[in-house]
N, C-alpha and C positions, 0 to 999 in steps of 0.2 A: 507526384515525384516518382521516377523511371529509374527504382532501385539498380538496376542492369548498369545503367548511366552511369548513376551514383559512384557504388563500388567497382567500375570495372577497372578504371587503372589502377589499381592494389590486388589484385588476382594472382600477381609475382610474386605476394608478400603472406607466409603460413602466417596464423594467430594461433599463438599456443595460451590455453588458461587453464587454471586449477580449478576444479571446485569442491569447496569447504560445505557439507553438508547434504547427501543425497536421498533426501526426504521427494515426497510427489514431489517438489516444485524442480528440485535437480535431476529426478526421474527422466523429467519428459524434456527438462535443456540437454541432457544428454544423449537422448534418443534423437531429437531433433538436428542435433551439430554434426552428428555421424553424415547426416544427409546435405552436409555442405561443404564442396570443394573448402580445402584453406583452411578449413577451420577447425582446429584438433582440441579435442578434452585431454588433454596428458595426462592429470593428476586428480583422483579423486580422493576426499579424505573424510571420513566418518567415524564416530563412536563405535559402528558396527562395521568393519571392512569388508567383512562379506556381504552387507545391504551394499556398498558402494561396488565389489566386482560383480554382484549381479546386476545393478542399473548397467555396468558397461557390457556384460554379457548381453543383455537383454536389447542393446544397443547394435550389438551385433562383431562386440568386438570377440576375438577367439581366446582361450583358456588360457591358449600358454604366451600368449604375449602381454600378460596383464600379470605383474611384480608388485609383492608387497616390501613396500619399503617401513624404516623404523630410522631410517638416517639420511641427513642431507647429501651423501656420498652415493648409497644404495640408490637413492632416486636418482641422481645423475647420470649412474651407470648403465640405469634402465632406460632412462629415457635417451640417452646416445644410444642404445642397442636397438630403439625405437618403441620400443614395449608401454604400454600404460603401467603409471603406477598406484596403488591404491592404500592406504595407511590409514591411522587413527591418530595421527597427529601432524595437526597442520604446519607445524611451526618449522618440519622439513625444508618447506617451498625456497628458506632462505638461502641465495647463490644458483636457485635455480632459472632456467631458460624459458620466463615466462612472461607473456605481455599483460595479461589480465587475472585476479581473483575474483571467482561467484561465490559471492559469501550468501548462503542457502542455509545458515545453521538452527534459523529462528526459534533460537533464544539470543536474548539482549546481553548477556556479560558473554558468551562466546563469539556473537557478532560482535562485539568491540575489540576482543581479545584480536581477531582473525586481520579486523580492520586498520587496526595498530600495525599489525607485523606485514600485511602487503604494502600498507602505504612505506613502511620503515624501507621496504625492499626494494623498492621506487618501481611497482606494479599499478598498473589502474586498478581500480578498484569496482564492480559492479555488487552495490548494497541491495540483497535482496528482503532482510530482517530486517523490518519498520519499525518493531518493538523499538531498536538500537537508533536507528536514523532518526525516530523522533526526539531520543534526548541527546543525542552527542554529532547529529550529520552536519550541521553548520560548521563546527572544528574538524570534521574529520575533511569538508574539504578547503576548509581553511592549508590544513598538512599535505592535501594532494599538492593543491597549487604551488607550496611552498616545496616539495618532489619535485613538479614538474610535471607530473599525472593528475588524473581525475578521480572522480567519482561518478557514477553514474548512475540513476536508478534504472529499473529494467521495466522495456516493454513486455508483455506479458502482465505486468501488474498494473495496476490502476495511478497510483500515481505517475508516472511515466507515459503513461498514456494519455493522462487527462492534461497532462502540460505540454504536452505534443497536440494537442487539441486547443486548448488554452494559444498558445502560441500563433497559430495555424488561421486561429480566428481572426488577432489581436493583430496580425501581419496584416491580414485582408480588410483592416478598418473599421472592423468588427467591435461594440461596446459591450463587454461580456456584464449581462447585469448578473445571473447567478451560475454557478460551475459546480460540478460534483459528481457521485456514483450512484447508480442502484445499491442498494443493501447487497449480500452476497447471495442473497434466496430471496427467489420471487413468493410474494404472497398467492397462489392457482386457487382462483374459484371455479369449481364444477356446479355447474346451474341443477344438473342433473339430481346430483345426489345434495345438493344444497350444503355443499361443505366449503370449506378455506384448510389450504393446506401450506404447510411451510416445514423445510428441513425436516420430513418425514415424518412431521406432527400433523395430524389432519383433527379438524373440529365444525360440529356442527354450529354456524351462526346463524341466527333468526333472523330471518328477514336480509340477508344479504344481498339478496336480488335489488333491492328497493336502493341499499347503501350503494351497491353496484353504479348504479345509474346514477346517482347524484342529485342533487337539488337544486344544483347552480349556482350557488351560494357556495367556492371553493371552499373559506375558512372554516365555516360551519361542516361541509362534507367534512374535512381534514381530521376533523375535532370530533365527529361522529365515527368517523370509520377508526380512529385510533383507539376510541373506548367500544368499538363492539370488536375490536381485535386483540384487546388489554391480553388475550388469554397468550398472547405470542410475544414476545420479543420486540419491542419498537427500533432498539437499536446496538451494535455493538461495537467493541471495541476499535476493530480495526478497522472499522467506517472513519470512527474518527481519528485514530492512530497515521491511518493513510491519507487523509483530509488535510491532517497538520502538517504531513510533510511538503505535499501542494500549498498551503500557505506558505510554508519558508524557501518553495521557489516563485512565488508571483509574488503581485499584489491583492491577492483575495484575505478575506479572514470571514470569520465565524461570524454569521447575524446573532447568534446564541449559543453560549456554551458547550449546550447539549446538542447541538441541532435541532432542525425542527423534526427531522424525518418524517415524511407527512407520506401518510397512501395513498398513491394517484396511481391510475392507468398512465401511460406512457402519452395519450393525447392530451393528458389533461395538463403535462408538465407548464405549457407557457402560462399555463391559468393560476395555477400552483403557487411556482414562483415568482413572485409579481409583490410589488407594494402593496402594502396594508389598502393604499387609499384607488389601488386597480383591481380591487378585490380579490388580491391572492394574500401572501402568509411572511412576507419580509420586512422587513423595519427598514433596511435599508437594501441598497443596491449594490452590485462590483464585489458578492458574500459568494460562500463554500458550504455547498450543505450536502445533505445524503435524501433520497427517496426511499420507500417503500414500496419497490414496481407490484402492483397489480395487476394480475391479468388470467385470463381464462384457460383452460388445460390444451385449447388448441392454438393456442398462442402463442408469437416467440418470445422466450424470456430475454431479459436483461439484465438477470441476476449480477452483478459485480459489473456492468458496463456503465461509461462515462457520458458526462454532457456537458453541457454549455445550451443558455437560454442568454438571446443577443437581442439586440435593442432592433426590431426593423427600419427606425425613424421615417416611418411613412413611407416608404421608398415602393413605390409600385413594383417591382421586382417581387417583392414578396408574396404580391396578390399571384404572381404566375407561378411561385413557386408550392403557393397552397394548393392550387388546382392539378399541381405535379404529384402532391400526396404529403408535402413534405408539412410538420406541424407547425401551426401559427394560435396566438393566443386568436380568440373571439373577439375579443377590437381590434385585431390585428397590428399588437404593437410588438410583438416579441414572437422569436422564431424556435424552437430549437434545433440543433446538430448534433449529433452523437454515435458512440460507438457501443454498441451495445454488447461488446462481446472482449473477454482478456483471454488468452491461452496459455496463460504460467508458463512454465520455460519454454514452450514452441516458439515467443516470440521473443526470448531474451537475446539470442546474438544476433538481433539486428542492433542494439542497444551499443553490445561488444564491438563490431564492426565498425560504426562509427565513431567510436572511441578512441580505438585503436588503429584504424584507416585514415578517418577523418579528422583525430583532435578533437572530436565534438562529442561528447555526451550528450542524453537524451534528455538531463534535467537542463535546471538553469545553469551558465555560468557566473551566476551571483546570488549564492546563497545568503539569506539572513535568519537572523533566530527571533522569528515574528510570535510565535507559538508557541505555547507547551501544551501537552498532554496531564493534567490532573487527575486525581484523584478522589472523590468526596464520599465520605462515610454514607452508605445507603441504609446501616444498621447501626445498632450500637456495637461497639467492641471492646473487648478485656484487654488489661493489660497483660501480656505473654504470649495472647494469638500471632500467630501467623497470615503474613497479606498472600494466601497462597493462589496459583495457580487452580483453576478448580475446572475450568473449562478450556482444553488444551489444544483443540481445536482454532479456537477463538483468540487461545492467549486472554482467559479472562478471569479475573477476581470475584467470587460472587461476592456480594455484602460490602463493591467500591462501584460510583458510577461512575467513568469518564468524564469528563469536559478539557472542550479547547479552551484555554484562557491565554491572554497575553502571556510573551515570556514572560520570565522572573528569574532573577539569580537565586540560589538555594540559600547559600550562605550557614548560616548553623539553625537557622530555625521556619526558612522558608518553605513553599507548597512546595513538594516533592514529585519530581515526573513519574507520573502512574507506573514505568518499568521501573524504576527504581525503587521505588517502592515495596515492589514485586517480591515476595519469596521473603521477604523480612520481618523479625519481630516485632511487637509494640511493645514499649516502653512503659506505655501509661494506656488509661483508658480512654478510648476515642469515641464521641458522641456523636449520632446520627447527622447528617448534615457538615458534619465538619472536614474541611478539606485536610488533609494526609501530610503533614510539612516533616523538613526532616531528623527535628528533636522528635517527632515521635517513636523511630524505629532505632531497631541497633543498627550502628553503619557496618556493614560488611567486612572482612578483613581483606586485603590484598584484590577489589573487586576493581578490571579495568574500567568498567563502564563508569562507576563513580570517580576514581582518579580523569578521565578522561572529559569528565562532566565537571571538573573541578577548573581544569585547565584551563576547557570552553570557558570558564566565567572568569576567571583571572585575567584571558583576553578582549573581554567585551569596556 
């Protein structure tokens, strides 16, 4: 696709958008838009206003044409003057001159909050907090549509990229048996020093060298490299946080709750994911899972990059394209494709552009609520604890595991979507193993993402 092509009749037409939250991920969509005709950042809005005039300094915008505003009047004035404006409350943007919202807040009740007031504004809407998109995105573009705008998820992030892949395939005739990401951190073995390192944790493992190589036997390696790696992290939240929102735009789902997350080298993927009875780790076919990319310290990572493993159906094409370099399982039934790299907001307005040039969002335009994000007791728990945040980073609960399971309406005593969950009390005491429903927590008072999660199921 010949981006140039693409976009070139809309080059007559500025994009102006807001963006709600300038954490890294708004950092660098702000740095990067500076550097493209058309396309303006007018309004940034953060908890800290001077984190967001230094992203637009830093951007290269100048001192004194960047306005703090506190009022839907104040921003107008600034932005007819041409000035950036920069605030700590989003809820200005209303009557403002804007085509698009990057909702960057990531947290899940302020991404709703922010999602509620662009869509109300008849703004598109670009959903960068998954936390939110996993429990409330199927209504929230249910409201776009019913606007007249969209929702869009953003390149730069993995979901949006892997359905742009996913798609890309599925056009070309392509039978996608399994789809998914690298983890966000590669597992690096140094042969040298006989370590494995991950997110700046480095350990010496025995015998790696031997696990390295494999036995040939995928399920067995899978099952061996996971218990000589126990000392790490199998899997986290927003693997599968981001996973379930690519389910609610395909038709993929989860072979398993959990995933499998299995450690493989990047060649070993078509081996990997393959039927039980081809000797890889799937129950079934047409699933959504996560890897654990391995690989060596002079190697390119794949940390957080997407894939797709396609059915070859014998097709001699694929024999040429083995010998091009490109990965094929060893019976050569299955191929993969991938993109092994996301660049957080470097790659969000192409997302925007299209949205607002083309009408077309980068997700589906037919969302469903295939999915939920769970919660299940990893520990036992008191009645009065808090499901807190613990790893902020991650967005992660220590003492809950995740699992994708089938939707579910909540209702007063149903499993509770793992952000919902989030930040609230318990009620009673919750026993290891047991999933998280929502008698067991106090409901929030006045929390958009719950009324907004109420709605969703009032219209299913």
């Amino acid at each position: 696709m010949n981006y140039h092509n693409l976009f070139a009749s809309f080059h007559d037409r500025q994009i102006h958008t807001a963006l709600i939250g300038a954490g890294q991920f708004g950092e660098t969509f702000i740095r990067q838009s500076s550097r493209i005709p058309h396309f303006n950042v007018d309004f940034v809005c953060d908890i800290d206003p001077e984190r967001a005039k230094a992203a637009l300094l830093a951007s290269g915008a100048e001192a004194d044409n960047i306005a703090y505003a506190d009022s839907t009047k104040q921003a107008s004035t600034a932005l007819q003057s041409g000035a950036k404006v920069v605030t700590d409350d989003f809820s200005i943007i209303k009557g403002l001159a804007l085509d698009c919202v990057v909702e960057a807040t990531g947290n899940p009740e302020a991404a709703a909050q922010v999602a509620e007031t662009a869509l109300d504004c008849g703004f598109h809407l670009a959903m960068i907090t998954k936390e939110a998109d996993i429990v409330i995105g199927p209504y929230l573009h249910q409201k776009a549509k019913a606007a007249g705008v969209h929702v869009t998820p953003a390149h730069g992030d993995q979901p949006s990229l892997l359905i742009a892949l996913i798609s890309w395939v599925e056009t070309l005739g392509m039978k996608v048996i399994a789809a998914g990401k690298s983890s966000e951190y590669d597992f690096v073995f140094d042969p040298a020093g006989k370590t494995v390192s991950w997110r700046g944790q480095t350990q010496i493992i025995d015998q790696f060298d031997r696990l390295w190589q494999g036995t040939g036997n995928m399920a067995d390696d899978v099952r061996i490299r996971a218990e000589a790696l126990s000392c790490f992290p199998q899997r986290t939240v927003p693997d599968l946080c981001e996973m379930g929102i690519v389910c609610n735009h395909t038709a993929l789902r989860p072979d398993t709750p959990g995933f499998h997350a299995p450690h493989a080298k990047t060649i070993e993927l078509c081996d990997v994911m393959a039927d039980t009875s081809d000797g890889g780790i799937l129950g079934h076919t047409g699933v959504i899972d996560v890897f654990n990319c391995m690989r060596r310290i002079d190697e390119q990572s794949f940390g957080g990059g997407v894939f797709v493993i396609v059915d070859t159906e014998n097709d001699a094409s694929w024999e040429v394209l083995a010998e091009k370099g490109i990965c094929v399982s060893t019976d050569g039934r299955r191929g993969l494709l991938y993109n092994p790299s996301h660049l957080l907001g470097l790659e969000a307005p192409i997302s925007i552009m299209s949205t607002v040039w083309l009408d077309q969002p980068t997700g589906s335009q037919h969302i469903g609520h295939h999915v939920d994000l769970h919660a299940v007791a990893a520990r036992d728990w008191q009645a009065g604890e808090v499901l807190a945040i613990t790893d902020h980073h991650h967005h992660e609960i220590a003492g809950l595991t995740p699992q994708l399971r089938d939707a579910a309406k909540i209702g007063t005593s149903g499993a509770l979507p793992y952000y919902m969950a989030a930040e609230n009390r318990l009620v009673c005491d919750v026993r290891q193993g047991q999933i998280i429903t929502a008698d067991m927590v106090e409901r929030p008072e006045d929390s958009t993402l719950w009324r907004l999660r109420g709605e969703m199921e009032a219209c299913l």
